[in-house]
N, CA, C and O atoms as a Tinker XYZ file with bonds, in Angstrom:
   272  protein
     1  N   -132.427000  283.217000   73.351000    73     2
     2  CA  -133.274000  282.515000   72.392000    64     1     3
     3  C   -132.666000  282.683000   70.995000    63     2     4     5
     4  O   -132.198000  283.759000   70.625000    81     3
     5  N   -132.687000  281.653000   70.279000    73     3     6
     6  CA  -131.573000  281.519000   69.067000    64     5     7
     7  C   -133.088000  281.576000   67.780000    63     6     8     9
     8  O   -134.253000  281.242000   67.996000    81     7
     9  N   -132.492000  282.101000   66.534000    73     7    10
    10  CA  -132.917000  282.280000   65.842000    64     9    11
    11  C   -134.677000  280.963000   65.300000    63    10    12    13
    12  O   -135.797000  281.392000   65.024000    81    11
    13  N   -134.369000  279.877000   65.323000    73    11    14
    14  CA  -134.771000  278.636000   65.379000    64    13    15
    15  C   -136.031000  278.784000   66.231000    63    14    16    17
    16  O   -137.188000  278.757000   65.809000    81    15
    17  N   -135.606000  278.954000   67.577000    73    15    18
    18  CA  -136.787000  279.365000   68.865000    64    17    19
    19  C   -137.818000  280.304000   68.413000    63    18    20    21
    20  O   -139.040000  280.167000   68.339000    81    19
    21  N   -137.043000  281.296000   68.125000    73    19    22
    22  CA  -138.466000  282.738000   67.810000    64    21    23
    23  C   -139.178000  282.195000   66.605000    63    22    24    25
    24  O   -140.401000  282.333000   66.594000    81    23
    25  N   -138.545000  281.540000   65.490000    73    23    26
    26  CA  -139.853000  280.993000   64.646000    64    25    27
    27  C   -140.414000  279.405000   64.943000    63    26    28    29
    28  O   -141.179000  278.814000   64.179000    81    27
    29  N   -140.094000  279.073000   65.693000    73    27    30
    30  CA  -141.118000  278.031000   66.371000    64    29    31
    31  C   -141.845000  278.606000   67.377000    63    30    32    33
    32  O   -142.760000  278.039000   67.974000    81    31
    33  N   -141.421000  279.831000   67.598000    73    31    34
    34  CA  -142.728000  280.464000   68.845000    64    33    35
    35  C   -143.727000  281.183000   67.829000    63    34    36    37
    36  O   -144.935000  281.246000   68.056000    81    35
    37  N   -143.160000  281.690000   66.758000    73    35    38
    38  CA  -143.948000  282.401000   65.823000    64    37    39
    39  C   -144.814000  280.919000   65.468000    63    38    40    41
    40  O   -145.878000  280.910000   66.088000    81    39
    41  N   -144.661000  279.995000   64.841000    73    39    42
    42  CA  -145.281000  278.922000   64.459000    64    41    43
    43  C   -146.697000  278.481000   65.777000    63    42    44    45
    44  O   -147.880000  278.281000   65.499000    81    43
    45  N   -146.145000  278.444000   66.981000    73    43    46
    46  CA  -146.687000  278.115000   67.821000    64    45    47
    47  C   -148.036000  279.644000   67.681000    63    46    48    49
    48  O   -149.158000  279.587000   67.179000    81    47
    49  N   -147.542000  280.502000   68.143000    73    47    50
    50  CA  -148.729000  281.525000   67.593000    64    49    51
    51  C   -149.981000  281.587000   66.862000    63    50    52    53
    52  O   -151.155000  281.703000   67.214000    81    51
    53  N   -149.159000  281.432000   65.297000    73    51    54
    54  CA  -150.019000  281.094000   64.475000    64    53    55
    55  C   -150.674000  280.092000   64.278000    63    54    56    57
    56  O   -151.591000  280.160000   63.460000    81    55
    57  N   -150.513000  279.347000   64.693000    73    55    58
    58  CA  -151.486000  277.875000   65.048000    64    57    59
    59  C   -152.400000  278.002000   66.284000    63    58    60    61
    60  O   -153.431000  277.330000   66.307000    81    59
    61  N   -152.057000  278.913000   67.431000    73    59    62
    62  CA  -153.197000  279.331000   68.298000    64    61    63
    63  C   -154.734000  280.187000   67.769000    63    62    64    65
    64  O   -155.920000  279.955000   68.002000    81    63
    65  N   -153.990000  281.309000   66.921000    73    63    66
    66  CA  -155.154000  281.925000   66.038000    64    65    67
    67  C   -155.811000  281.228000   65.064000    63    66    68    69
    68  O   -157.003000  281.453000   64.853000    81    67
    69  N   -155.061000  280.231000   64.301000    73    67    70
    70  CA  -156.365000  279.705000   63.031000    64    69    71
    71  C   -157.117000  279.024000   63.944000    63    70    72    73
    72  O   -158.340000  279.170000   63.928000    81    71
    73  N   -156.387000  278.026000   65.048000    73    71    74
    74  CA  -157.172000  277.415000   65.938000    64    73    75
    75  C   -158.384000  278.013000   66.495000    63    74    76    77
    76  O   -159.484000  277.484000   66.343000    81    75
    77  N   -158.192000  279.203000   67.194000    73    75    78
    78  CA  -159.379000  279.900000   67.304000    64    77    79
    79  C   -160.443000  280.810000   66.745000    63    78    80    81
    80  O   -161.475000  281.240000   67.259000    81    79
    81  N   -159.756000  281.037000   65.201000    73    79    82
    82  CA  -160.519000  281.466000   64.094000    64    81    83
    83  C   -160.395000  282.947000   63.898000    63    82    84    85
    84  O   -161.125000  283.741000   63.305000    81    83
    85  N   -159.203000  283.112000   64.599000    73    83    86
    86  CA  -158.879000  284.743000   64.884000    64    85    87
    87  C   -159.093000  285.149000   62.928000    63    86    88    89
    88  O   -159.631000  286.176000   62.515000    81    87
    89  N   -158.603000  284.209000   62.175000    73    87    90
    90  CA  -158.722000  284.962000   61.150000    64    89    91
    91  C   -159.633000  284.677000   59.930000    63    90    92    93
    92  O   -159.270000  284.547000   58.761000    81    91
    93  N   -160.831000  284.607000   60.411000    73    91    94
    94  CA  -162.367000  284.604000   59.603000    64    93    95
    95  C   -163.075000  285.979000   60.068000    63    94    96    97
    96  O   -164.279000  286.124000   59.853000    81    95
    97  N   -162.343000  286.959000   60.687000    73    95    98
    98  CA  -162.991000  287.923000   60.541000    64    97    99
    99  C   -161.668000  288.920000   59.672000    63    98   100   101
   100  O   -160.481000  288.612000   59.565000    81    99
   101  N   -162.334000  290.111000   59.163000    73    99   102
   102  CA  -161.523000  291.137000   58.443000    64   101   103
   103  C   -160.288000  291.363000   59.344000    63   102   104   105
   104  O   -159.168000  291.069000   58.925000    81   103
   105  N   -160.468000  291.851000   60.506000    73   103   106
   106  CA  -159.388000  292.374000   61.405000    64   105   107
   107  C   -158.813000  291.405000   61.547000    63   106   108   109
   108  O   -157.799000  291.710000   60.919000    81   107
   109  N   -158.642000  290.443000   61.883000    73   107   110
   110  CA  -158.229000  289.108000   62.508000    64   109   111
   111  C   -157.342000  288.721000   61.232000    63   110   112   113
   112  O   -156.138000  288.840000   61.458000    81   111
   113  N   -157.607000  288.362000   60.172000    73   111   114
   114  CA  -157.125000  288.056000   58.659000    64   113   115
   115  C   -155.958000  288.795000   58.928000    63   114   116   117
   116  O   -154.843000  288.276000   58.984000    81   115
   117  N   -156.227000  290.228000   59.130000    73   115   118
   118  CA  -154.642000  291.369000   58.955000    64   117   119
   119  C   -154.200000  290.585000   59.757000    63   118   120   121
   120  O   -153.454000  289.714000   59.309000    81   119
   121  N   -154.485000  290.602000   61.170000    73   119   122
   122  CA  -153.322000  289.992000   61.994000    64   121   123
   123  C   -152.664000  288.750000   61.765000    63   122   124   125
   124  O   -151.536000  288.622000   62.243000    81   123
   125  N   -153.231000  287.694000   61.038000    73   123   126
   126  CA  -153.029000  286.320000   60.606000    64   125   127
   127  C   -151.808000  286.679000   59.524000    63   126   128   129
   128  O   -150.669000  286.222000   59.427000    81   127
   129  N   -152.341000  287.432000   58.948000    73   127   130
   130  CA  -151.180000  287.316000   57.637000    64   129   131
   131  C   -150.225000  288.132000   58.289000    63   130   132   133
   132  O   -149.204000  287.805000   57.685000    81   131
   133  N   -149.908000  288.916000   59.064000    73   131   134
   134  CA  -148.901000  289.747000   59.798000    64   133   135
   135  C   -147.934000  288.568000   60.120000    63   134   136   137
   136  O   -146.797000  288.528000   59.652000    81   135
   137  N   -148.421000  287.656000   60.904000    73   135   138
   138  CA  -148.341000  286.288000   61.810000    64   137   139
   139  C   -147.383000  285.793000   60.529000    63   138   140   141
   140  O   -146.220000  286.174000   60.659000    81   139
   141  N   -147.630000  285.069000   59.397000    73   139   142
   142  CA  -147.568000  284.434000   58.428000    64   141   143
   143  C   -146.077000  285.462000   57.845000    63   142   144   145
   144  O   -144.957000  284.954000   57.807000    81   143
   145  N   -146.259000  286.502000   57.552000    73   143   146
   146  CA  -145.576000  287.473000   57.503000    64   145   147
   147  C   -143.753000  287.548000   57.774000    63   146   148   149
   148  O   -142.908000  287.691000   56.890000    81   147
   149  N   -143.558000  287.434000   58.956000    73   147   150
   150  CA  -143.088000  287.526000   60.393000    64   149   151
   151  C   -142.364000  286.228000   59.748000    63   150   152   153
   152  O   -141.176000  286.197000   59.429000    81   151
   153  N   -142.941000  285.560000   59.663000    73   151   154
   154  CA  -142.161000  283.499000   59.654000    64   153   155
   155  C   -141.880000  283.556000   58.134000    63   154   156   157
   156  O   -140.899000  282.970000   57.677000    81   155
   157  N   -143.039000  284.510000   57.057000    73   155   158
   158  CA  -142.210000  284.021000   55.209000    64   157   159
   159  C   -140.532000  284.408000   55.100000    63   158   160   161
   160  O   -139.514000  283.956000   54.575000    81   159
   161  N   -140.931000  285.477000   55.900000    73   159   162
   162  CA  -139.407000  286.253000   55.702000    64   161   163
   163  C   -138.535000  284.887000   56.134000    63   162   164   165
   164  O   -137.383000  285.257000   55.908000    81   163
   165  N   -138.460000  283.607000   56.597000    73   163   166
   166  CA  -137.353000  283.130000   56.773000    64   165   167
   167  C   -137.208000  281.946000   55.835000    63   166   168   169
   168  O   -136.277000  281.149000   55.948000    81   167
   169  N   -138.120000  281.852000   54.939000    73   167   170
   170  CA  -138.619000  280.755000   54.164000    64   169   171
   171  C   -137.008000  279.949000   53.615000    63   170   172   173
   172  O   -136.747000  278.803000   53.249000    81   171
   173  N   -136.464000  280.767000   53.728000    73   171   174
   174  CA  -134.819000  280.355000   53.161000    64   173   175
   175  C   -133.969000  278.935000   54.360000    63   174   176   177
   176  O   -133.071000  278.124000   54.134000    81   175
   177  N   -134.829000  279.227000   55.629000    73   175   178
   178  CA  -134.378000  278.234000   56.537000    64   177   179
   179  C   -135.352000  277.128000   57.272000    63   178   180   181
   180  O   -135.004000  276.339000   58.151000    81   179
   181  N   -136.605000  277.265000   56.716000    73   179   182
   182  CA  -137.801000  276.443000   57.041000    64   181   183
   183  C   -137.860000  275.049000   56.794000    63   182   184   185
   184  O   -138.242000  274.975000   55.627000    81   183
   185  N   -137.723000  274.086000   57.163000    73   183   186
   186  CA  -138.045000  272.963000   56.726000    64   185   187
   187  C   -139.689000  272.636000   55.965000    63   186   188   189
   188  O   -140.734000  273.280000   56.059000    81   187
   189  N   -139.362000  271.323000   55.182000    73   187   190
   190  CA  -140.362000  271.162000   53.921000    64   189   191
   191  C   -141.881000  271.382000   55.245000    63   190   192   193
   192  O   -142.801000  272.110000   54.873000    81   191
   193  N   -141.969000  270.839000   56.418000    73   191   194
   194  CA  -143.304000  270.599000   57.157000    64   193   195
   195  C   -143.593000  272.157000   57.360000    63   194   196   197
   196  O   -144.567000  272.619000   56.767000    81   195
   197  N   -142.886000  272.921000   58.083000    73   195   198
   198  CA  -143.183000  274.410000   57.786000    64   197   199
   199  C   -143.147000  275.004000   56.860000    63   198   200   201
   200  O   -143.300000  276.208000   57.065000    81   199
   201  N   -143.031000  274.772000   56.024000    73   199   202
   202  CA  -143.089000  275.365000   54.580000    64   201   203
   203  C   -144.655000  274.974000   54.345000    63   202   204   205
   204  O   -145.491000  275.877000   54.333000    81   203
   205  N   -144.951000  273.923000   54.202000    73   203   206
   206  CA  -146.294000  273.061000   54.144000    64   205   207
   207  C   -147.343000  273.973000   55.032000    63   206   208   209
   208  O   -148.295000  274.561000   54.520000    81   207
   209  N   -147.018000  274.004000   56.480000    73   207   210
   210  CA  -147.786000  274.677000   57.374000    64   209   211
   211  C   -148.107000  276.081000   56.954000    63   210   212   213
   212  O   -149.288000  276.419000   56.877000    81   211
   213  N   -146.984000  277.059000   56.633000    73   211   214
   214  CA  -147.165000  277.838000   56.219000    64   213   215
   215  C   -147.805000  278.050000   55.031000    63   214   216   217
   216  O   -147.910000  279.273000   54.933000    81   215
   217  N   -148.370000  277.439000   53.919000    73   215   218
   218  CA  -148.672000  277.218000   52.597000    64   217   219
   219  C   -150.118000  277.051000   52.975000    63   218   220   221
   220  O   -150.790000  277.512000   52.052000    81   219
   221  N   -150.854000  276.608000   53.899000    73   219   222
   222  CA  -151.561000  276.152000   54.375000    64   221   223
   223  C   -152.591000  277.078000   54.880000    63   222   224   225
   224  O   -153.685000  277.390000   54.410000    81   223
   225  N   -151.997000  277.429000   55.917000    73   223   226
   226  CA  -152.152000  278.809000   56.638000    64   225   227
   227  C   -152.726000  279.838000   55.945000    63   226   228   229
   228  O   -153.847000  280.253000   56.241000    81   227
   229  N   -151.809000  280.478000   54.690000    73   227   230
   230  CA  -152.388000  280.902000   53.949000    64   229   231
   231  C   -153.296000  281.003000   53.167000    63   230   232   233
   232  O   -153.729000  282.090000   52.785000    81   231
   233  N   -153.890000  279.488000   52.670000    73   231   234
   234  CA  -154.849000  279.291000   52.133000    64   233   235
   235  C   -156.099000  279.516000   53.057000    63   234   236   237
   236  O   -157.107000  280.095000   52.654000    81   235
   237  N   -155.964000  279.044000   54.254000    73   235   238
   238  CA  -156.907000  279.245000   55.325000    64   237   239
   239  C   -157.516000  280.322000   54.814000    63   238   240   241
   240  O   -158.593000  280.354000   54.218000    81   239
   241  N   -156.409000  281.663000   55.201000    73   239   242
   242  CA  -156.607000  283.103000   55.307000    64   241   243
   243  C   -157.586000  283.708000   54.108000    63   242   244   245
   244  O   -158.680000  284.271000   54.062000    81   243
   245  N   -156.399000  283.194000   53.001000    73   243   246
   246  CA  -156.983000  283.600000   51.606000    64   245   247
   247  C   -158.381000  283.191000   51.518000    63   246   248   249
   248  O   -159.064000  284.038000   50.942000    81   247
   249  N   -158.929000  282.309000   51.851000    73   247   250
   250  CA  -160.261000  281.471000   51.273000    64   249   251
   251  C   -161.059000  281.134000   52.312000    63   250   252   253
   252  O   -161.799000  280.152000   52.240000    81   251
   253  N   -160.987000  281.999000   53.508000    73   251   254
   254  CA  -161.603000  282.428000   54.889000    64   253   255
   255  C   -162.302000  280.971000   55.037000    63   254   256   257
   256  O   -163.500000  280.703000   54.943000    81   255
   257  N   -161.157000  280.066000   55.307000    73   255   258
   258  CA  -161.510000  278.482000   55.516000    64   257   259
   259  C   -161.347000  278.210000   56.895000    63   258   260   261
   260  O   -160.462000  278.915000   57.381000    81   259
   261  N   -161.997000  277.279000   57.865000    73   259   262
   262  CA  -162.109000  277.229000   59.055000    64   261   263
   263  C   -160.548000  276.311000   59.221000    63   262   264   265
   264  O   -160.286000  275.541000   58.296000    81   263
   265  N   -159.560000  276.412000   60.382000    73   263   266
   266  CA  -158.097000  275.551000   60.493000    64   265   267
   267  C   -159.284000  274.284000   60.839000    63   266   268   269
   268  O   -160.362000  274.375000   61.426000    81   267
   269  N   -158.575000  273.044000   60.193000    73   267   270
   270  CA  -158.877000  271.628000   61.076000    64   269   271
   271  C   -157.532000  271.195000   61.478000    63   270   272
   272  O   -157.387000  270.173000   62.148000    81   271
């Protein structure tokens, strides 16, 4: 699995949890931003839509907003 793969599986992840709201609770939030975390570190090779997603994400987290 090439570099590319593990953060589209990371992507895929983190879109399972906002989906299920893993992070509107306290505990869940840590793990979300862990998630978020994990994928900023590559921000140097992300395209503009993951960059977006990720930008996003965060706001979710930050402002304990439900994913649509």
């Amino acid at each position: 699995m090439d570099l590319r793969e593990k953060i589209e599986q990371r992507f895929d992840n983190l879109e399972k949890v906002l989906i299920a709201g893993d992070h509107l609770t306290a505990e869940g939030a840590a793990d979300v931003a862990g998630l978020i975390g994990q994928i900023a570190k590559f921000s140097s090779i992300l395209n503009d839509e993951q960059i977006d997603f990720l930008n996003a994400a965060k706001f979710a987290v930050s402002d304990n907003q439900i994913w649509k």
